[in-house]
N, C-alpha and C positions, 0 to 999 in steps of 0.2 A: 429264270424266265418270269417276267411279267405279261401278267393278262389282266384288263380291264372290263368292267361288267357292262357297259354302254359303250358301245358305238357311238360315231357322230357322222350322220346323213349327210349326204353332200348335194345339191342338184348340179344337172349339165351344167349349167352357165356359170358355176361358181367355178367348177375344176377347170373349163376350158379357159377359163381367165389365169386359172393357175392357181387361184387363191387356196385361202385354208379351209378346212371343213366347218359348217356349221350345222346347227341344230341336234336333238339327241334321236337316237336311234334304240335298239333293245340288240343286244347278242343272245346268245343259247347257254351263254353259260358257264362259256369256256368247254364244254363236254364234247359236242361234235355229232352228229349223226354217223353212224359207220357202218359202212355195206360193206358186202363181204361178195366176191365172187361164187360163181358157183364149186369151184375148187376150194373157199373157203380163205381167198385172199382179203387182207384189207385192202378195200377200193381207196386211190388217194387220186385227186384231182390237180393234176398242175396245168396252169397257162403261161403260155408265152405268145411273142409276136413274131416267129421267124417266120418266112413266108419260103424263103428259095434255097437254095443249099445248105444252108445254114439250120435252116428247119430239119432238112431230111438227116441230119447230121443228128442234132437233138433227139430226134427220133429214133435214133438210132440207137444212140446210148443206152434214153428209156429203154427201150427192147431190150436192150444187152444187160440193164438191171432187174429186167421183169422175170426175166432168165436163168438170172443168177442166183438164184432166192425163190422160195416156195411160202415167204408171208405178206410180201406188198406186191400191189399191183397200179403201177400207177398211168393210169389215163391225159396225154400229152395232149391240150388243145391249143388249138389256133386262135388268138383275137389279133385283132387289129393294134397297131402300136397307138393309133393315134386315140382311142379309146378304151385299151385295155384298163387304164385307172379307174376311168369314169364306171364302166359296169363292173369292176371288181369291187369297188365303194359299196356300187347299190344293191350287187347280190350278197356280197360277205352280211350285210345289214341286217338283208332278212336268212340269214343261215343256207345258202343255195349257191355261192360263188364258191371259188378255187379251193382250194387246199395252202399250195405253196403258188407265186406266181413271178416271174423273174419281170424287173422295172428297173429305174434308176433308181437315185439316192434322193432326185431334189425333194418330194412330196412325200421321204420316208420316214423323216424326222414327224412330222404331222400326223401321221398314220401313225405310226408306233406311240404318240401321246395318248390320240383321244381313241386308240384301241382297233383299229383296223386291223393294224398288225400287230401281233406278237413277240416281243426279245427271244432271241437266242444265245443268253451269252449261255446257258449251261450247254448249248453245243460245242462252245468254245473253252469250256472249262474241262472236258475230255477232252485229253492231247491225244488219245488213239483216234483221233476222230482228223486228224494233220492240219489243225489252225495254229500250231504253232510255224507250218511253214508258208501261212499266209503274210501279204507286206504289210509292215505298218501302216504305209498312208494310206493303201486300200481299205483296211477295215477302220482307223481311224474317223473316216468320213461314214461311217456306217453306227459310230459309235456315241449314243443320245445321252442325254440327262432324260429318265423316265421319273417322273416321283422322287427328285432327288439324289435318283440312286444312277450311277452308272453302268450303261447296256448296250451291249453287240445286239444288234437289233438285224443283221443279215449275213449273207452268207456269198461272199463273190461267185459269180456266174461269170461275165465276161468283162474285159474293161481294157478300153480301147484309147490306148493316148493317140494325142497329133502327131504328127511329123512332118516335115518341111519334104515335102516331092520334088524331085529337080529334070530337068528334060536333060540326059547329058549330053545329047546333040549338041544346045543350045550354050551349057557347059562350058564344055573344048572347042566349041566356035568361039569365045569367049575368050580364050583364054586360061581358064579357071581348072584347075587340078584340086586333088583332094588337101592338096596344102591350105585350100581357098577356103575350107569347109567353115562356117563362120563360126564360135562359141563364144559371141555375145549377141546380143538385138540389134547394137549399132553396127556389128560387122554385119550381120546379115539383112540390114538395109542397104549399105555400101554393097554387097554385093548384088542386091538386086538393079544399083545402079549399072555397076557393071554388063547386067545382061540385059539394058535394057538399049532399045535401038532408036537413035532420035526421030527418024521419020514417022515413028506410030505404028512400026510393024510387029513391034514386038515388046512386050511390058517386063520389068525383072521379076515382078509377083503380083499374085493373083489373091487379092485378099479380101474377102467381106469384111465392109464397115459396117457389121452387126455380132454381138458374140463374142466380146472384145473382155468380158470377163476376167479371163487369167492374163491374160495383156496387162491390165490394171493390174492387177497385183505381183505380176514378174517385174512390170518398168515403174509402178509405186505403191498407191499405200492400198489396194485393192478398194472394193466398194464398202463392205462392212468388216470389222475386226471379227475372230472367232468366237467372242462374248457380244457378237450381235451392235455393235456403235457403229454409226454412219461415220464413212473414213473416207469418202468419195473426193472431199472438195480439200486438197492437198496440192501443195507448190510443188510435190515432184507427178500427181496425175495433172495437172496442168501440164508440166516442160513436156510427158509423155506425151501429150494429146498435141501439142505446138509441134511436135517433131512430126506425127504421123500428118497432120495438115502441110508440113513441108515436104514431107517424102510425098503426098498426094498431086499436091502443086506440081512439083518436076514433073510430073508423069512418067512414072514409075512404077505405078499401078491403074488399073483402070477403076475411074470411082463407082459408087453406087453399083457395087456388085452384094446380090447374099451368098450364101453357101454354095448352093445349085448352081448359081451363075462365074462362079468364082473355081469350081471344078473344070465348067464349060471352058472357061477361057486357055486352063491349062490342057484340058484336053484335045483343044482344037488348033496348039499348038500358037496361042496370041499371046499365051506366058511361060516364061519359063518357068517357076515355080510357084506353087501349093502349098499352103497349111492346113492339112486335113488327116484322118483317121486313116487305116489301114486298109480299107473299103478301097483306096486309091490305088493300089496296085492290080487289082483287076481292071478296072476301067481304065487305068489309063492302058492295060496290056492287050484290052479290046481297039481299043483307041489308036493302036499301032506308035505310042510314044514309049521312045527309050527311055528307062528314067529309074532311076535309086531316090534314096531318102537320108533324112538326117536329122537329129533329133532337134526339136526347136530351141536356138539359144538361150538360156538364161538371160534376164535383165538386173538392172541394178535397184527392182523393188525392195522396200522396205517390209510387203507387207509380210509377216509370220502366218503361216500355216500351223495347222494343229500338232504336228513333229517337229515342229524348230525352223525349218526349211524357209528360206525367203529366195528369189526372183525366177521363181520356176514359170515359162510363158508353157507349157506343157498343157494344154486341159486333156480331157478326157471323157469320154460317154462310159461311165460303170452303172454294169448292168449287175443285180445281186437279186440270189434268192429271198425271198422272202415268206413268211409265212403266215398266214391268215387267223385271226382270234378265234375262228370259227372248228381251228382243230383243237384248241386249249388243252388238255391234258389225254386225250382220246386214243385211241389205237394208232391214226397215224402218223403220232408226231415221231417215235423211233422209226418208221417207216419211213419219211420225209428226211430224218438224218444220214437215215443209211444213203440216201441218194445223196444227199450234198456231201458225204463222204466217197463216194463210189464216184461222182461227177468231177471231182477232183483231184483222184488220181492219177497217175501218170500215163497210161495209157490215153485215158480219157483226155487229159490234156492234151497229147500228139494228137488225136483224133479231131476233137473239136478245130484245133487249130487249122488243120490239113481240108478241114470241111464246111469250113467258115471263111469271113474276113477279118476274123479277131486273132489275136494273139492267144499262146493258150492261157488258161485262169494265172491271176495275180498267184505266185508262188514265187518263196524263195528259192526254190529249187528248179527253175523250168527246166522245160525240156530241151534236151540239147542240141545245138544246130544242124546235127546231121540227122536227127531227127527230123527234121522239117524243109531237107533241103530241095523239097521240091517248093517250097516258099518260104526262100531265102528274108527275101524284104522282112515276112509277117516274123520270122525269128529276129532278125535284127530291132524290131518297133519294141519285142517283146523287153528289150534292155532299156527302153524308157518310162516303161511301167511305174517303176518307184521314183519318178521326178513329177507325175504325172497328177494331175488334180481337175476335179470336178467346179467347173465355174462358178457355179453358183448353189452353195449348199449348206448345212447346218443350220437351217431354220427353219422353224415352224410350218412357216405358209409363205405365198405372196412374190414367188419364185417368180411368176409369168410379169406380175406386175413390176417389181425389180427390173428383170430384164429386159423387159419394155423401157423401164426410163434407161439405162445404160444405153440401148438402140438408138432412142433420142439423141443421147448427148454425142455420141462417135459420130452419127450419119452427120447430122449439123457440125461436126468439128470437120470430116470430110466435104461434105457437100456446098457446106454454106462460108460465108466469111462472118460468122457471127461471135462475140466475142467471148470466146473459150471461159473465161471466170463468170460471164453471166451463166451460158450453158451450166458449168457446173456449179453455182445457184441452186440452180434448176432439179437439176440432177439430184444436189443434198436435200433439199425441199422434199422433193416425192419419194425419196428413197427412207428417208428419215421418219417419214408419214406410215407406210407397211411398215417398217421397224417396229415403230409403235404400238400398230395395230394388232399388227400377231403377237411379239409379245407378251400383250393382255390377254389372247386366249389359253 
């Protein structure tokens, strides 16, 4: 475990940009202030952002740990997703923020430099502790150059790959049996032809032209290599981006959709398929649409992933614990282990699953499908887990700004007739500029 003796302060405008942390701050020390219950528990503080059943689920757990055990006690808060970074930044700063707080990966790499957060590879260096049956690529993307040195910097909490959502009404109106199921990118453009209806009543798929992330690097050479080189402006992210301006042309998808609008459309029954997270099998079961899923095809990128892996279009939202500088060596850092050990057992994993829209925690071992057969789909997603990757990660800062210009170059590759090598110009220019920039800090 490394711990660093300065923080570095962040203001709103800099994190809601996405950018990196600047200027310096003061930590405590590494030590930690530590209260203790009236029973004589250590108080430990964790934040999250669940807000609906997912929450009460969480909470639950907590409970079931506080429970269990007669020396931690740890108090479950609610923040906002969309600010939970920003006032975790500003309170860990001044010794007043969380304890452990579960977030994504993109801003983790940066936080665990300039000291926010703390490494936990020696949680993972006890195998009683079951990191050996966590997946590679999951911890992988979790795993920094601190000082040189190499470090598990978090502890999976939930991680939710895509999947391809299908209406099967729309399906076997079609024609399309599971012989159809497509495993490549160009079959499952070809099939969206298939379902789609010429009149305009109906699309084969429902895609945002924003977020296109692992798109780039399942069908070429992604936006930047894992050693951080702008790799954006390549003859096969050209042909990729030529093809999806063809598939757009036919109308075969509806353009200028984002995420939110691109849900709508399948749920309102104007597409027949989705590329979205697990979240989709509720809604669309509210939504009264019949419908399964299927893992997103592989493409024929070039680009390498940190395991070897190349044309996985799979992204993924991984959510990981993390833990705050501000516990450094203190009573509750075995207290915050025992939970990411307790949180990750098997039980806990049925539980979470059953209680959530997530699949349960990234393990080799998941739980098994009769386990979870009252959510069949969320067991089935849980098998794309290990193909599954985080769009935009392993660096420093500059995450928002990056994928700001990626947004640029797709919507205009959709939207506009502008000419694809100028765009990606464009694209290398700005991306190559934050490259630069954060690297230096």
């Amino acid at each position: 475990m490394k711990i660093k003796k300065n923080l570095v302060a962040a203001t709103a405008a800099v994190l809601a940009a996405g950018m990196a942390l600047a200027g310096c701050g003061s930590s405590n020390g590494g030590s930690g202030d530590v209260q203790k219950t009236a029973d004589g528990k250590v108080k430990i503080t964790m934040w999250h952002g669940f807000s609906e059943a997912d929450g009460k689920t969480l909470e639950s757990i907590v409970d079931d740990f506080n429970k269990s055990q007669d020396k931690y006690e740890i108090d479950a808060q609610l923040q906002p997703w969309s600010t939970i970074g920003e006032t975790m930044v500003t309170k860990v700063t001044t010794g007043d923020g969380p304890d452990f707080v579960t977030t994504g990966a993109d801003n983790g790499q940066g936080w665990s430099i300039d000291g926010t957060f703390q490494c936990v590879s020696d949680f993972y260096a006890d195998k009683n502790n079951g990191t050996g049956d966590y997946l590679d690529n999951v911890v992988k993307q979790i795993t920094f150059n601190i000082d040189g040195e190499e470090e598990k910097c978090a502890v999976p909490m939930g991680y939710a790959p895509t999947s391809v959502w299908y209406n099967t009404d729309m399906w076997k109106a079609a024609g399309l049996t599971d012989k159809d199921i497509p495993t490549t990118w160009d079959q499952l453009l070809e099939v969206a032809k298939k379902l789609t209806k010429s009149d305009g009543s109906q699309y084969g798929l429902a895609m945002a032209d924003s977020g296109w992330a692992a798109y780039m690097k399942g069908n070429g050479t992604g936006l930047y290599t894992t050693d951080g080189k702008v790799s954006i402006n390549s003859k096969e992210n050209k042909a990729f981006l030529q093809k999806m301006r063809d598939f757009y042309n036919g109308g075969y998808a509806v353009p200028g959709l984002d995420d939110t609008a691109a849900r709508e459309s399948f749920e309102s029954g104007q597409s027949a398929m989705v590329i979205v997270g697990p979240w989709e099998d509720q809604a669309a079961t509210d939504k009264g649409i019949n419908h399964d899923t299927f893992a997103v095809p592989d493409g024929d990128g070039t680009y390498k992933y940190a395991d070897g892996k190349t044309g996985s279009n799979t992204g993924s939202t991984g959510l990981y614990w993390w833990v705050t500088s501000q516990v450094g060596d203190s009573e509750k850092l075995p207290g915050i282990y025992e939970f990411f050990k307790f949180y990750n057992n098997h039980d806990n994993q049925v539980k979470w699953s059953l209680g959530s829209p997530l699949p349960p925690p990234p393990n080799n071992n998941p739980a098994p499908a009769d386990e979870l057969s009252d959510r069949p789909l969320i067991a089935k997603i849980s098998q794309y887990t290990d193909n599954s990757y985080i769009g935009i990660a392993g660096l420093k800062g500059g995450f928002g700004d990056i994928a700001a210009s990626l947004d640029t170059l797709t919507q205009n590759t959709v939207r506009t007739g502008d000419d694809i090598q100028g765009l990606l110009d464009q694209a290398e220019s700005s991306i190559s500029g934050y490259l630069d920039e954060y690297a230096e800090q």
